[in-house]
C-alpha positions as a Markdown table, in Angstrom:
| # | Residue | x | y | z |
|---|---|---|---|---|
| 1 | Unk | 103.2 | 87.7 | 95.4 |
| 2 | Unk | 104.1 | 86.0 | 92.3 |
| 3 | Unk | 105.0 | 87.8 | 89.4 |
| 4 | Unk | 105.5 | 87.0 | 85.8 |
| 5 | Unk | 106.4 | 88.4 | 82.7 |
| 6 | Unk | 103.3 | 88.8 | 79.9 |
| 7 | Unk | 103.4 | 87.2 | 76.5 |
| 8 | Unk | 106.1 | 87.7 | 74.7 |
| 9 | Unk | 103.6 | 88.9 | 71.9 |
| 10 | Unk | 103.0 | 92.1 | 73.5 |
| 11 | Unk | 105.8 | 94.3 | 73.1 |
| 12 | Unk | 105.5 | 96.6 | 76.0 |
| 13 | Unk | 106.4 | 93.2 | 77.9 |
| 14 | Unk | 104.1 | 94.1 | 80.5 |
| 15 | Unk | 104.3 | 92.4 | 84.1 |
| 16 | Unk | 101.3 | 91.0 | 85.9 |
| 17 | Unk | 100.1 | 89.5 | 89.1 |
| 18 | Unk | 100.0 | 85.8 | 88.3 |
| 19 | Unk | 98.4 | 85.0 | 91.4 |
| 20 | Unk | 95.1 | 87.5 | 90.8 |
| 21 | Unk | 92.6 | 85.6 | 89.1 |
| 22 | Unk | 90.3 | 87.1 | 86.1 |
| 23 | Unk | 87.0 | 88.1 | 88.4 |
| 24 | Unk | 85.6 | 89.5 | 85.8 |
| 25 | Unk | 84.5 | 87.3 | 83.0 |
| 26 | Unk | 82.4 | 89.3 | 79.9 |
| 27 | Unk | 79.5 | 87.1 | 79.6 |
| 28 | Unk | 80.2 | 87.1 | 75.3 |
| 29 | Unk | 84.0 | 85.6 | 76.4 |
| 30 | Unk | 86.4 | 88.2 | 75.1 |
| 31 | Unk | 88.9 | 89.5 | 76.9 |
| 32 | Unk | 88.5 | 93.5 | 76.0 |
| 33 | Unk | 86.7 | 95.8 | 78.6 |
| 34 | Unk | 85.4 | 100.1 | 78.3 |
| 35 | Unk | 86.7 | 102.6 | 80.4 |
| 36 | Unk | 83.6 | 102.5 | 82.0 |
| 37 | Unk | 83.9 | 98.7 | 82.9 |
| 38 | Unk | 87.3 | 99.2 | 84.5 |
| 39 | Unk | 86.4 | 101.9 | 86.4 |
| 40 | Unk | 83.6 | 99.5 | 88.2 |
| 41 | Unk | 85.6 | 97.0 | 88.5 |
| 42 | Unk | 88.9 | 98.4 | 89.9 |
| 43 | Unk | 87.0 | 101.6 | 91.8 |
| 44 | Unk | 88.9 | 103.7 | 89.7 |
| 45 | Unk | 87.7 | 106.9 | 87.4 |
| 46 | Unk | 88.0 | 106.8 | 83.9 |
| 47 | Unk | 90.4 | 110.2 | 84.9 |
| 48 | Unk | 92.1 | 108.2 | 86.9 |
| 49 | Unk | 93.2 | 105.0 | 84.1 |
| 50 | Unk | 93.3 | 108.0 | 81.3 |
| 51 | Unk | 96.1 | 109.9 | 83.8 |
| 52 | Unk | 98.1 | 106.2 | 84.3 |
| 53 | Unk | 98.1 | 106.0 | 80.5 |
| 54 | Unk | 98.8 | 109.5 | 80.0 |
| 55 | Unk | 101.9 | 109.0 | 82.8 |
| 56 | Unk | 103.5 | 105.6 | 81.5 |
| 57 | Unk | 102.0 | 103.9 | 84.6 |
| 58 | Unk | 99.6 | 101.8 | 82.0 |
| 59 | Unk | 101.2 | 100.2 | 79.5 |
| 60 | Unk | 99.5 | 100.4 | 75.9 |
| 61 | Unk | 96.2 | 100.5 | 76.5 |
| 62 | Unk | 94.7 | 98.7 | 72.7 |
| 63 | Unk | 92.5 | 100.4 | 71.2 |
| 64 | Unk | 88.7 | 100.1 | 69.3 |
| 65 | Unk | 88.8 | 100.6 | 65.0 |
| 66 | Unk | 86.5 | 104.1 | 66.5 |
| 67 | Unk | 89.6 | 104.8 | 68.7 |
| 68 | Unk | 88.0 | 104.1 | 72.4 |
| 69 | Unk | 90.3 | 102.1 | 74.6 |
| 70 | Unk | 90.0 | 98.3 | 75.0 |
| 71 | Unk | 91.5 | 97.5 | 78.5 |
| 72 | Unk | 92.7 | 93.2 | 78.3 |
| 73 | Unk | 92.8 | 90.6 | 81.3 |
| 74 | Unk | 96.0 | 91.2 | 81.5 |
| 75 | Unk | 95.4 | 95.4 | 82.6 |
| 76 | Unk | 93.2 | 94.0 | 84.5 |
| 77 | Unk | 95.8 | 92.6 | 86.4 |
| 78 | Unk | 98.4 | 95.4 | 86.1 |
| 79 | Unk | 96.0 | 97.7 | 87.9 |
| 80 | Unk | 95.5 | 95.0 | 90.6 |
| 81 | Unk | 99.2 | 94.8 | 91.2 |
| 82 | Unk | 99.2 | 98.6 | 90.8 |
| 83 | Unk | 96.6 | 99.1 | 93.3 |
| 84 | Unk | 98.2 | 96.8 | 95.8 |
| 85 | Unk | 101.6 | 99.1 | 95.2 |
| 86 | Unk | 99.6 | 102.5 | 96.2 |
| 87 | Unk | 98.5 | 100.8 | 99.5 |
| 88 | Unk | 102.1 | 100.0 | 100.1 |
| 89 | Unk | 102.1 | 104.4 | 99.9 |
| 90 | Unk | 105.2 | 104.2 | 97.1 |
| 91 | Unk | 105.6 | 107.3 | 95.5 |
| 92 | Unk | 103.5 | 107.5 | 91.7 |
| 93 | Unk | 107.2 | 108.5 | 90.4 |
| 94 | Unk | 108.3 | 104.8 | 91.5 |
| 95 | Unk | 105.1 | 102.9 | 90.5 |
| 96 | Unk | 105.8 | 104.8 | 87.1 |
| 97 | Unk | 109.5 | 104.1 | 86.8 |
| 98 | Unk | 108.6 | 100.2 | 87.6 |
| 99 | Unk | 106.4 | 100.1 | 84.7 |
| 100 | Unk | 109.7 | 101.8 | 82.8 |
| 101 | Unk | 111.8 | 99.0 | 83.7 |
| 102 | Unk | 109.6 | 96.3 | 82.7 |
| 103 | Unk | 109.2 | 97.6 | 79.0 |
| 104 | Unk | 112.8 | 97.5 | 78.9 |
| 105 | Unk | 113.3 | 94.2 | 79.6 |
| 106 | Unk | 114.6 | 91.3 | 81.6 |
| 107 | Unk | 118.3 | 93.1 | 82.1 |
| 108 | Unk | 116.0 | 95.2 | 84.5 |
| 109 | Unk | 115.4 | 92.2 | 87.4 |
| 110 | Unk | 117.6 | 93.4 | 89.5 |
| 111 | Unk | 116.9 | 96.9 | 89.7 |
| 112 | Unk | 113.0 | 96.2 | 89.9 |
| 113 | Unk | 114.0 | 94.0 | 92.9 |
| 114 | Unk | 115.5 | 96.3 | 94.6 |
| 115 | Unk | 112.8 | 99.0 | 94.3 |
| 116 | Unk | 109.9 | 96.0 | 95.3 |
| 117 | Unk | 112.1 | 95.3 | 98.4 |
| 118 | Unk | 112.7 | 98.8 | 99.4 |
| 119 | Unk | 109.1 | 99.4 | 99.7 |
| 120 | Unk | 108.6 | 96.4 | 101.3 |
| 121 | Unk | 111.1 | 97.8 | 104.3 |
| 122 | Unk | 109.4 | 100.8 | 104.4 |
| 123 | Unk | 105.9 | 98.9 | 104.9 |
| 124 | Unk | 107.3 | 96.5 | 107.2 |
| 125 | Unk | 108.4 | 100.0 | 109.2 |
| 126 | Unk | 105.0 | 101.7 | 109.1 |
| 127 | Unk | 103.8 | 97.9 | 110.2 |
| 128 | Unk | 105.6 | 98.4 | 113.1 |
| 129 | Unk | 104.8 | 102.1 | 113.4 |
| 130 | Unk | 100.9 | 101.3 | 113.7 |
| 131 | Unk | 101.7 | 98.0 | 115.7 |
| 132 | Unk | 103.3 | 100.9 | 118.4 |
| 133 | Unk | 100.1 | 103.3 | 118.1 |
| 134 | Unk | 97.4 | 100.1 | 118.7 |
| 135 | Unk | 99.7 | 99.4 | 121.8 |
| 136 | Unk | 98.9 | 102.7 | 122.8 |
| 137 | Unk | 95.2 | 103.1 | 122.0 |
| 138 | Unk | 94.8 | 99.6 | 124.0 |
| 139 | Unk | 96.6 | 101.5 | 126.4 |
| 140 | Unk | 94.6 | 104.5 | 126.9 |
| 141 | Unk | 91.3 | 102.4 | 125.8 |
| 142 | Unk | 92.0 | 100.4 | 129.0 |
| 143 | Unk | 92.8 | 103.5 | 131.3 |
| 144 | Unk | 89.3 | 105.0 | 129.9 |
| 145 | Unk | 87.5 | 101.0 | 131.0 |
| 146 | Unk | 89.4 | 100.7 | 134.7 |
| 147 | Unk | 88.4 | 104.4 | 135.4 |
| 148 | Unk | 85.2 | 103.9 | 134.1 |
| 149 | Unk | 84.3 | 100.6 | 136.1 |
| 150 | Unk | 86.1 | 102.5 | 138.9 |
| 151 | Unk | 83.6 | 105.1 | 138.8 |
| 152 | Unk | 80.7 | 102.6 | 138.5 |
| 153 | Unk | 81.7 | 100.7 | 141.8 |
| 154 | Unk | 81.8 | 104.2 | 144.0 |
């Protein structure tokens, strides 16, 4: 997966999936979605996006003049990148400390490529993992069909 830094007019510098495309156009054009929108389109709670603000996992979230959050595109797309890092089972503390390094800046690269490809090792082990335990359902699953026709023959 791509990635790519955000404008340089945002000052949390925030990173985002280039390759996940805006699915959810607001039928007035702006770019600026509730708490409840998110939620229905990511499948998250409003607890949950208030608890990634609350934890540094969201960068600044904008704001209404009545002080409701305004979620951008662009969040859009950091949840989508986030939500693709909590299937790869990294720890919250590692998703968070990501989001660290990219509001410090570019001297960060390396280290944020580091943590990406140690949690791609660890994936690509659990790949293998399950690849082990399908061999062995197939296994028994195939024990359970030649006993079974077995028994159907007698």
């Amino acid at each position: 997966m791509t990635l790519t830094e955000s404008s340089p007019a945002r000052t949390d510098r925030v990173e985002r999936c280039a390759a996940a495309p805006r699915r959810h156009p607001r039928p007035d054009g702006q770019d600026r979605y509730t708490i409840s929108e998110v939620a229905a389109y990511t499948g998250l709670t409003a607890h949950t996006l208030r608890w990634y603000e609350r934890i540094g996992l969201m960068p600044h979230v904008d704001r209404s003049h009545t002080g409701q959050r305004r979620f951008s595109n662009q969040d859009l797309d950091w949840l989508a990148f986030v939500g693709k890092l909590r299937l790869t089972g990294m720890p919250v503390a590692d998703m968070v400390r990501y989001a660290e390094l990219i509001r410090v800046g570019d001297e960060t690269f390396e280290e944020r490529q580091e943590l990406l490809e140690r949690t791609r090792r660890d994936v690509l082990r659990r790949i293998e993992e399950l690849q082990d335990t399908v061999a062995v359902l197939d296994h028994k699953i195939g024990f359970y069909a030649d006993a079974r026709w077995a028994s159907e023959r007698s």
